[in-house]
N, C-alpha and C positions, 0 to 999 in steps of 0.2 A: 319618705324620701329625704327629707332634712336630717332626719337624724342617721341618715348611711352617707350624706355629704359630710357631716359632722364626723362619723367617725373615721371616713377616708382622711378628711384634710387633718385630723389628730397623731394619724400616723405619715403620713406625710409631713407632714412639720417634725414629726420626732425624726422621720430619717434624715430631714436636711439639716436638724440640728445635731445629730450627729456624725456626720459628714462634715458641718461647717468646725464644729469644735475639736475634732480630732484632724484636720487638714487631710482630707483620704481625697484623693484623685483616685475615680470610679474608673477611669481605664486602664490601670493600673490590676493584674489578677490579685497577688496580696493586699490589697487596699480594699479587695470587693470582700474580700475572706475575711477580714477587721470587720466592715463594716457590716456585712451576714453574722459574724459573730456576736457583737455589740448590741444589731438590733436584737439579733433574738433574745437575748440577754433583758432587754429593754421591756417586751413586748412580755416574757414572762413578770417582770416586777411589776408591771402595768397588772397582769392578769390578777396576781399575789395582793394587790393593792385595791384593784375590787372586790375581791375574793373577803377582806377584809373591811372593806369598806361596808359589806353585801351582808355579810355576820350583824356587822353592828347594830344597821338598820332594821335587822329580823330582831334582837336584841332588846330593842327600844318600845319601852311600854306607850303604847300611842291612846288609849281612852283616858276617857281622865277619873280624875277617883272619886269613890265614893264618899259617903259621910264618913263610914267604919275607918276606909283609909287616912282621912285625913285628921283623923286623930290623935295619928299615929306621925306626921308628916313633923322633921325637926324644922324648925323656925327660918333657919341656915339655910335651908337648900333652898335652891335657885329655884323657879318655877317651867320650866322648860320640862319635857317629858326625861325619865330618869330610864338608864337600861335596867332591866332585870336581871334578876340576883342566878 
């Protein structure tokens, strides 16, 4: 239930920050047409954005290495999980 409050008030905020940033008076028909436009607009790069976000994490080698591996590990690299090749 928190996380469908969470994702209501996410989009909510994005439509009033879109309405506050571009000045649209919602009584107004071509102002609703902007603002229908925009969000959907919004609502797709959101989608585009986890979509990307979703890759990554499937991406990311999450065990940790063996001996064989770390043989092989340069000195360099940060020790945080690394994506795969």
């Amino acid at each position: 239930m928190r996380i469908m409050l969470f994702v209501i008030k996410f989009f909510l905020l994005g439509a009033f920050f879109i309405i506050g940033n571009q000045n649209l008076a919602l009584s107004h028909a071509e102002n609703r047409q902007t603002f229908v436009s925009q969000y959907k607009d919004w609502i797709y790069d959101v989608a585009g954005n986890l979509n990307s976000l979703t890759g990554y994490v499937v991406r990311v080698e999450w065990l940790p290495q063996t001996g064989e591996e770390k043989e092989n590990v340069i000195e360099n690299v940060p020790k945080y999980s690394k994506i795969k090749g």
